[in-house]
C-alpha positions as semicolon CSV with decimal commas, in nm:
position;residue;x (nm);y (nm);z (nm)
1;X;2,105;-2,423;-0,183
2;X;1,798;-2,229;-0,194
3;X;1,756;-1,972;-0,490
4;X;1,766;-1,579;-0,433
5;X;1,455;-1,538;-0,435
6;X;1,367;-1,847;-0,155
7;X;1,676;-1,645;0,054
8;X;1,476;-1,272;0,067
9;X;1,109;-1,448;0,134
10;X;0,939;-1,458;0,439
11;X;0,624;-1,705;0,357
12;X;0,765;-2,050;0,308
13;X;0,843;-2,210;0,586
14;X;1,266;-2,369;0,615
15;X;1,324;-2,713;0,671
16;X;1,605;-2,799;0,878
17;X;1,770;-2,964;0,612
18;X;1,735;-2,677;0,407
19;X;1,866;-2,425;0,668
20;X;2,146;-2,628;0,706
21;X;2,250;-2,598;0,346
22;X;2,171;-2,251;0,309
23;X;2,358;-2,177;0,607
24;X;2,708;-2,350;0,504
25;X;2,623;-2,247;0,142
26;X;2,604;-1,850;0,222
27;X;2,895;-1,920;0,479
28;X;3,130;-2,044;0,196
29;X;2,970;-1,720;-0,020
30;X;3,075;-1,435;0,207
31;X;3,395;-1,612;0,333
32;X;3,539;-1,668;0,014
33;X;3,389;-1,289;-0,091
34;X;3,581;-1,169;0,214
35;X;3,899;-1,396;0,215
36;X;3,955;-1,296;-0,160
37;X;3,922;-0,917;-0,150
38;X;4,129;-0,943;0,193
39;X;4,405;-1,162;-0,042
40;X;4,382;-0,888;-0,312
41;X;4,488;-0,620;-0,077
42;X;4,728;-0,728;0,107
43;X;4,891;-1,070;-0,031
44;X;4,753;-1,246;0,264
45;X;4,519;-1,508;0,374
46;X;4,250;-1,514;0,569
47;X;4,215;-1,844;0,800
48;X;3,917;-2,022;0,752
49;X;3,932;-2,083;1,120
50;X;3,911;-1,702;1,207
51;X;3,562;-1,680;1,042
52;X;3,414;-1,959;1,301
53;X;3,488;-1,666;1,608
54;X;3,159;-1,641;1,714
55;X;3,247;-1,240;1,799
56;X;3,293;-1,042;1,512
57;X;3,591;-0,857;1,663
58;X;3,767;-1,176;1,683
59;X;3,646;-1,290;1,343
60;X;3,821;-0,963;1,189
61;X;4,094;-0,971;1,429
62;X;4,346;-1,102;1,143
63;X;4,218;-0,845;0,903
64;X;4,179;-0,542;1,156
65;X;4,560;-0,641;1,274
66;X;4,693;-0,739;0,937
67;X;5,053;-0,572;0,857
68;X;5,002;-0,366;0,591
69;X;4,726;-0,089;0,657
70;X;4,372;-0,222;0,497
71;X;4,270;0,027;0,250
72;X;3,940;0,246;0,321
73;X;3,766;0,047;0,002
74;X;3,825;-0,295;0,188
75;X;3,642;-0,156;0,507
76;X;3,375;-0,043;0,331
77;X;3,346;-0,371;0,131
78;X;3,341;-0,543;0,470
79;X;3,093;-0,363;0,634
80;X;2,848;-0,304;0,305
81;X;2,886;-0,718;0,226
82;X;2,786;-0,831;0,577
83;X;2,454;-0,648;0,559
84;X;2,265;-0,852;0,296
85;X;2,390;-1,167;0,498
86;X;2,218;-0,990;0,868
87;X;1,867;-0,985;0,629
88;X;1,895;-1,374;0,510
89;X;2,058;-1,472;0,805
90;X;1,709;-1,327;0,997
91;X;1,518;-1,420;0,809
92;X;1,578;-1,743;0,716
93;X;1,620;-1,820;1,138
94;X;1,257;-1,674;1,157
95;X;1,127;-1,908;0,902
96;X;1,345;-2,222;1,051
97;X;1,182;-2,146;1,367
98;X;0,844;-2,125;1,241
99;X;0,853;-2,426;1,036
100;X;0,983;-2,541;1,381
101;X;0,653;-2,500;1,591
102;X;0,790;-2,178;1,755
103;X;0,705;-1,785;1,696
104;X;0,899;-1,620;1,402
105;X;1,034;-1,336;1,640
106;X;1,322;-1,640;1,781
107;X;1,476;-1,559;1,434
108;X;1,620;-1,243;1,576
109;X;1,810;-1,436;1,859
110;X;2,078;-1,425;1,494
111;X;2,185;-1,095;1,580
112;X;2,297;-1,153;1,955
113;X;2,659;-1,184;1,975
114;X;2,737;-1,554;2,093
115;X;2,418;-1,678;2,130
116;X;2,348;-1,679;1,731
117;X;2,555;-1,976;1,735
118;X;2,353;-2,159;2,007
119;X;2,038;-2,082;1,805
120;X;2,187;-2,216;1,475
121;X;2,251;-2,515;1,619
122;X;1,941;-2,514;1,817
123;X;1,728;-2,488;1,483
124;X;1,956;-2,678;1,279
125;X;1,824;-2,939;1,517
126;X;1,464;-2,899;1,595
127;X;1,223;-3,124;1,400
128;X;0,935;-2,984;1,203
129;X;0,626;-2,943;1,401
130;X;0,304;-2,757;1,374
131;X;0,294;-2,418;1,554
132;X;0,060;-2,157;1,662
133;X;-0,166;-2,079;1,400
134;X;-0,211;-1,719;1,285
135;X;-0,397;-1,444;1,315
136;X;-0,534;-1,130;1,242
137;X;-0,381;-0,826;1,478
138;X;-0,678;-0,743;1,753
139;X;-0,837;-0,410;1,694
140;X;-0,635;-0,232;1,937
141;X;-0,362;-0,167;1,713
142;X;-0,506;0,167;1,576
143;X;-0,293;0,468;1,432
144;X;-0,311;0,634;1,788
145;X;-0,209;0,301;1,971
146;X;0,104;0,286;1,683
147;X;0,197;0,603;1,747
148;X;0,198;0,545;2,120
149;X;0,379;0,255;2,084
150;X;0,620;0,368;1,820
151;X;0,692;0,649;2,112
152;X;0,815;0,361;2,401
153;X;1,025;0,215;2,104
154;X;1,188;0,503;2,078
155;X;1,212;0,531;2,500
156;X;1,287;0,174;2,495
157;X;1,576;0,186;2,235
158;X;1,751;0,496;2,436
159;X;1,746;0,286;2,752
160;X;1,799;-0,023;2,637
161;X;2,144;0,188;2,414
162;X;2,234;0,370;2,774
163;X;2,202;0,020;3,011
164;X;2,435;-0,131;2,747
165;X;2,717;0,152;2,733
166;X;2,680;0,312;3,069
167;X;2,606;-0,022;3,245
168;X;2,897;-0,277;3,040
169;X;3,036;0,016;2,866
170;X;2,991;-0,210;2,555
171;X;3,025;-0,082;2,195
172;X;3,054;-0,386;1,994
173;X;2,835;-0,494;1,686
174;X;2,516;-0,622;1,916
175;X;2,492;-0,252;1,988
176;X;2,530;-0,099;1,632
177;X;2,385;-0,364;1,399
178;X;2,191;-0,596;1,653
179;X;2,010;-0,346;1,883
180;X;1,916;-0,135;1,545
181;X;1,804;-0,415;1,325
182;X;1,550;-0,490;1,629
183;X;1,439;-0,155;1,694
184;X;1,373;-0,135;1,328
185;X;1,196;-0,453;1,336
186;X;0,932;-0,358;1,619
187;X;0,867;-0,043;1,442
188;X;0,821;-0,156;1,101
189;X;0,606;-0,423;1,282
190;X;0,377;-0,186;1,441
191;X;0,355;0,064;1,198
192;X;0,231;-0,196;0,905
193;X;-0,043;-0,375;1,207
194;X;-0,320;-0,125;1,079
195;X;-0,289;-0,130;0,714
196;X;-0,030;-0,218;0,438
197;X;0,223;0,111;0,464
198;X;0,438;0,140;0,158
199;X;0,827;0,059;0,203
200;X;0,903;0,449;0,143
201;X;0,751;0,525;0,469
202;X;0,841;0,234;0,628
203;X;1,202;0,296;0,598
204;X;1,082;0,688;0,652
205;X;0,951;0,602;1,000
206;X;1,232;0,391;1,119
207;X;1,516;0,656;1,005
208;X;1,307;0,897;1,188
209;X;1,218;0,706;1,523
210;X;1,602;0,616;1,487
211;X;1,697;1,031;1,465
212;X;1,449;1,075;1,757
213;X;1,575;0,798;1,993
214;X;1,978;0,986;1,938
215;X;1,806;1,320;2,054
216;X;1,710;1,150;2,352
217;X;2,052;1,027;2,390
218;X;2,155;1,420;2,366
219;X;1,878;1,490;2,630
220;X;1,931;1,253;2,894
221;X;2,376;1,327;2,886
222;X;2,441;0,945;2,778
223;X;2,619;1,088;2,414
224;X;2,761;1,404;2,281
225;X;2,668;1,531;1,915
226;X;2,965;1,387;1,719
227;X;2,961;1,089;1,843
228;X;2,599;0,993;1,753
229;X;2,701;1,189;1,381
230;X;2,935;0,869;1,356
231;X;2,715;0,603;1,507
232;X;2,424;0,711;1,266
233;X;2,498;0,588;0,927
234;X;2,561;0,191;1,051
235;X;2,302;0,166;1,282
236;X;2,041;0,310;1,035
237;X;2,206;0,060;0,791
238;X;2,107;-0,244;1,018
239;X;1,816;-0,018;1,110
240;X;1,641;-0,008;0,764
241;X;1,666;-0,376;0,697
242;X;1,483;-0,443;1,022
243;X;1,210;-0,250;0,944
244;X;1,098;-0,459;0,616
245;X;1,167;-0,768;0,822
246;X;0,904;-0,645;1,054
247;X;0,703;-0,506;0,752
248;X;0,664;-0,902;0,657
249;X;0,659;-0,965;0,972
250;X;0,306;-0,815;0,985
251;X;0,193;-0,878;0,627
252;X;0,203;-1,223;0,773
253;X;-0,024;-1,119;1,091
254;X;0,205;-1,258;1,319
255;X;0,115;-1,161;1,642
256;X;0,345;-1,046;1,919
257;X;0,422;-1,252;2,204
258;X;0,675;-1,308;2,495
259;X;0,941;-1,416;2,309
260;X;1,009;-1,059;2,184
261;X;1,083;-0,935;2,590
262;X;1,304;-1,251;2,616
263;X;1,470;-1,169;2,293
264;X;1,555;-0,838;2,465
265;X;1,674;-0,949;2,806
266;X;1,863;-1,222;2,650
267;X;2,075;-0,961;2,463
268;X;2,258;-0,808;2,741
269;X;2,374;-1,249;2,816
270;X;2,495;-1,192;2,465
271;X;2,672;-0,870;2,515
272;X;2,846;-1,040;2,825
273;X;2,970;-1,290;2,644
274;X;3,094;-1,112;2,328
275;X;3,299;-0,899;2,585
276;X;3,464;-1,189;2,800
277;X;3,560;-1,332;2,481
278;X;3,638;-1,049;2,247
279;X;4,000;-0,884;2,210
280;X;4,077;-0,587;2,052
281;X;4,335;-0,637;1,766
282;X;4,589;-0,413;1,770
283;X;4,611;-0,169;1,436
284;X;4,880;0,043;1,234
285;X;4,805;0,345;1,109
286;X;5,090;0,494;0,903
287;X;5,165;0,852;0,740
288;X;5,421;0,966;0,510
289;X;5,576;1,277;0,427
290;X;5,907;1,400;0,192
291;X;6,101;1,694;0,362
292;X;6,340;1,909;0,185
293;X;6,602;1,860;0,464
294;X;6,889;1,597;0,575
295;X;6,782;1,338;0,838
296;X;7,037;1,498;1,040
297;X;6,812;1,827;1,046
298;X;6,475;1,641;1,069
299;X;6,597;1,437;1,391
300;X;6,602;1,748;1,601
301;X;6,266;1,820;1,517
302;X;6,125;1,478;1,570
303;X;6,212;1,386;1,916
304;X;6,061;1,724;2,023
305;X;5,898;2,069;1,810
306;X;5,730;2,403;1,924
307;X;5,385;2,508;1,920
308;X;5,190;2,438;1,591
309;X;4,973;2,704;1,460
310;X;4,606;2,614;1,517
311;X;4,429;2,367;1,320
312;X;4,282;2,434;0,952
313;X;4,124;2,079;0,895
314;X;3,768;2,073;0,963
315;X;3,779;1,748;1,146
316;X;3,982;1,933;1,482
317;X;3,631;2,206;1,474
318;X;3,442;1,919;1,573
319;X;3,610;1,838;1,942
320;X;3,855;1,561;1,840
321;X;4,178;1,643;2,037
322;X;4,498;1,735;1,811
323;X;4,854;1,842;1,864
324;X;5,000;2,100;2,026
325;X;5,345;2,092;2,094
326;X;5,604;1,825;2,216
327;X;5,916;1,782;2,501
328;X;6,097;1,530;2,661
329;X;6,306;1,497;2,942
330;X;6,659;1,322;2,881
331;X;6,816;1,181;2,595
332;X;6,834;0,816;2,455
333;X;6,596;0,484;2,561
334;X;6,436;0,570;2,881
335;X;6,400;0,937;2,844
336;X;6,029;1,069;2,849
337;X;5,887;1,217;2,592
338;X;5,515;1,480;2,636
339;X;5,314;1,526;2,314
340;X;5,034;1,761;2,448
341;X;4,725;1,750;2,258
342;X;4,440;1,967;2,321
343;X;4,264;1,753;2,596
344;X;4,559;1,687;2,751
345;X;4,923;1,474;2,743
346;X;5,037;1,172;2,584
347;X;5,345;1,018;2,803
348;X;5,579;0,833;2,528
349;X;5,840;0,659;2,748
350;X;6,108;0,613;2,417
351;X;6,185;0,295;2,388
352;X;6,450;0,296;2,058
353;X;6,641;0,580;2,019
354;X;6,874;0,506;1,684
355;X;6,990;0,839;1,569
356;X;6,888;1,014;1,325
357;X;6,729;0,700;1,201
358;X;6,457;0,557;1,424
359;X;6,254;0,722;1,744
360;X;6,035;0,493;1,863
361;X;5,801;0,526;2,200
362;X;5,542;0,330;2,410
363;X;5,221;0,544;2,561
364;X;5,168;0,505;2,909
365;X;4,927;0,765;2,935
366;X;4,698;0,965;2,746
367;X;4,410;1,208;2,687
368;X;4,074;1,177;2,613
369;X;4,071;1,167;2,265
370;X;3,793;1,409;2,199
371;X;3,576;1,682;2,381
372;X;3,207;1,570;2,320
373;X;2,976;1,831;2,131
374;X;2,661;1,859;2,420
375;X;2,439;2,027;2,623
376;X;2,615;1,970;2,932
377;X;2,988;2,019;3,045
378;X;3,261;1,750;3,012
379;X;3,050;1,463;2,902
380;X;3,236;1,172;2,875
381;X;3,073;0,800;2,823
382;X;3,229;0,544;2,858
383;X;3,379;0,483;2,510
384;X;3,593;0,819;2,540
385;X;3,811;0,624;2,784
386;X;3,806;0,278;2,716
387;X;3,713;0,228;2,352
388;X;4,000;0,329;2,182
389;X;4,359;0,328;2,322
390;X;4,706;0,434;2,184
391;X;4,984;0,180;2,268
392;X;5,301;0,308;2,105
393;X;5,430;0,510;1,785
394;X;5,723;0,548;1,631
395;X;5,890;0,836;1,342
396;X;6,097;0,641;1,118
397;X;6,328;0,874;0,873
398;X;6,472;0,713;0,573
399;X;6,751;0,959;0,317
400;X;6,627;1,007;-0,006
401;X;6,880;1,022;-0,310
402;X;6,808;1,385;-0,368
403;X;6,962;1,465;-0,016
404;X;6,605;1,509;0,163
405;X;6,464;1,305;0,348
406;X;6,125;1,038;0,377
407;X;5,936;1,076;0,727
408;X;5,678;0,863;0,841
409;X;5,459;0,881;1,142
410;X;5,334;0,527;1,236
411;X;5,041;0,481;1,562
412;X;4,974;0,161;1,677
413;X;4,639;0,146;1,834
414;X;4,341;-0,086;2,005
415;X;3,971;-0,010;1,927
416;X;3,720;-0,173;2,135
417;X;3,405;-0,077;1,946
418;X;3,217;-0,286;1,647
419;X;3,209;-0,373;1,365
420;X;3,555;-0,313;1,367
421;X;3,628;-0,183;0,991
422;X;3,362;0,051;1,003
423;X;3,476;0,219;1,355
424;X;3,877;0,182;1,163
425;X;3,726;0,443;0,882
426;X;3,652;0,702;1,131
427;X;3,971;0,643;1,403
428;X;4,232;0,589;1,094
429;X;4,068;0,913;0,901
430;X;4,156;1,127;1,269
431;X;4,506;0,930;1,312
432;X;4,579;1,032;0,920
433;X;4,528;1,403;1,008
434;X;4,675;1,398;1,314
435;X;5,031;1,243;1,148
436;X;4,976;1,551;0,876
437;X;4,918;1,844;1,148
438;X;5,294;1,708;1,314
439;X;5,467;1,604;1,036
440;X;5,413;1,938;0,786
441;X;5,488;2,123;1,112
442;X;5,815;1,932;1,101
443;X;5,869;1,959;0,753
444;X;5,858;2,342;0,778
445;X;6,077;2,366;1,071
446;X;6,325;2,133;0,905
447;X;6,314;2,320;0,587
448;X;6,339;2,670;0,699
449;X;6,634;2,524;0,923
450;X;6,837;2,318;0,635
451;X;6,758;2,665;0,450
452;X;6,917;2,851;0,717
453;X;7,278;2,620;0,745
């Protein structure tokens, strides 16, 4: 395999031999990387099998859907290891396709969803040939024609964000790490045409072009504040690596040519495909509490509990919906239970009802799951209906030998945005604290009750 420092270049052209090794080399790298921290967590393996998904929804599936909860520190192993691997995997594709006969900019068919595969096997395959020499930008590309163009990035980017969630209400990884690391590209490209910019404001320019193109977003209604507060940090993670792949990009003079406007029309194809092939695993989020009660006491206040006093944690300030009260109507398996949240009611048809043991429920309806921060009234993309989706829950309460008792508040949940263990942080931080609003609530009714026998 090539050493580090042939990985990170951009001059030297890639044989196809060579990409070939690299390739399964860097494969075997961040599998085993991944497989083994996944092993230390939770005791199980990950199939080699799984990796070869060409979505990376499916390619986490086992680890997003694993049994025991993934810790926060495995997420953000996941999620910080894969970005190294976007760079080589760019640019190494860039300088295969080069060495190739064919423009550099083809590397970046690596970050659409699907169709990476079709173009590793494409260059993997493709003979060495001579290709277009290079040359010197024109003299068009002045600071005033940069900052022009920098300008219908940013235009471009918010259109190109708002055709792929309003128009395939997508929100997988060719949205948050592909779309950015392109975006990124193009502007570190054009920025560094008229001189050699330092990497400081390289990266400067493409976190602020990246800040500008979310106001837009605000501006034209396609995303409320909170939303784009999440979306920021990964995007400007794929973001930043884009721009000093441009940045050589230029340092090399390559010019610009079509196959930059049929990278981007060949990324919705790739979006259509990660979504006809893609399926959400489903994920258990679980929250414990002790309670100075009997189960006997607790039980009442499981199946249903009064009005909670309003929220403390700063998360519920922001618009995400939280807990208000719960009923049901009847008694046993089949009886219907109502949590209402603060955008509206979940509809928990009870599906085990083992006294004062077990209450579990299915979720055939349910809120919104937030109220988006914006400058117009009830915004709601797409993603605040589809993306994520409660499917059933369940309060398990186990005696303790002091005569109290253990509760625990399990959600089990689908979340159709990518990459999927960076979008688990957020929704398993907000399931946490809503499992910690009900079950202190409980606690102190239970308490104050068993206090009151």
């Amino acid at each position: 395999m090539l050493p580090l420092r042939a990985l990170l270049s951009q001059r030297e052209p890639v044989r196809r031999g060579q990409y070939l090794a690299a390739g399964v080399g860097l494969a075997l790298v961040k599998y085993s990387a991944d497989a083994g921290a996944y092993f230390a967590a939770t005791g199980e393996l990950w199939h080699p099998v799984d990796y070869l998904d060409p979505t990376f929804a499916g390619r986490f599936q086992q680890a997003a859907g694993g049994a025991p909860p993934l810790p926060s520190w495995l997420l953000i192993f996941f999620v910080l290891w894969s970005l190294p691997f976007l760079w080589i995997g760019v640019a190494m594709s860039a300088r295969r396709a080069r060495d190739a006969g064919f423009s550099s900019w083809w590397g970046l068919v690596f970050l659409i969803p699907v169709l990476n595969y079709l173009c590793i096997l494409g260059l993997v395959c493709l003979p060495s040939r001579p290709g277009p020499a290079t040359r010197p930008p024109p003299d068009k590309f002045t600071e005033r024609f940069v900052i022009f163009a920098v300008g219908i990035v940013i235009l471009l980017g918010a259109a190109m964000i708002g055709i792929l969630t309003e128009g395939f209400a997508y929100y997988g990884t060719g949205l948050f790490l592909g779309l950015p690391f392109l975006l990124g590209t193009v502007t570190g490209y054009l920025y560094n045409l008229t001189g050699k910019q330092s990497v400081t404001a390289t990266l400067g320019l493409v976190a602020l072009t990246l800040a500008m193109g979310f106001l837009g977003l605000l501006l034209f209604a396609l995303e409320g504040l909170v939303c784009l507060f999440m979306a920021y940090p990964i995007m400007l993670a794929a973001a930043l690596p884009g721009a000093l792949f441009g940045r050589a990009l230029a340092r090399l003079s390559t010019s610009p040519d079509a196959s930059l406007g049929a990278l981007i029309l060949l990324l919705p194809l790739g979006v259509v495909c990660e979504g006809e092939l893609s399926h959400p695993p489903l994920r258990k989020v679980v929250t414990s509490i002790e309670i100075d009660a009997p189960p006997r006491v607790v039980w009442d206040f499981v199946v249903a509990f009064s009005e909670l006093s309003p929220p403390e944690h700063w998360l519920f300030a922001t618009g995400i919906a939280y807990p208000l009260r719960a009923s049901i109507d009847g008694m046993g398996v089949g009886a219907v239970r109502r949590c209402e949240f603060s955008t509206g009611a979940f509809v928990e048809p009870i599906t085990t009802w083992d006294e004062p043991r077990l209450l579990a429920f299915d979720v055939s309806a349910q809120p919104l799951p937030m109220e988006e921060w914006s400058f117009y009234a009830q915004l709601t993309p797409p993603h605040l209906t589809q993306s994520f989706q409660s499917r059933r829950g369940e309060f398990r309460l186990t005696p303790l030998p002091s005569g109290g008792t253990l509760l625990e508040g399990s959600t089990w949940y689908t979340m159709e945005m990518g990459p999927a263990p960076y979008w688990q942080l957020w929704s398993d931080a907000i399931l946490h604290q809503i499992h910690l609003r009900v079950l202190r609530h409980i606690r102190g009714r239970a308490e104050l009750s068993a206090a009151l026998q």
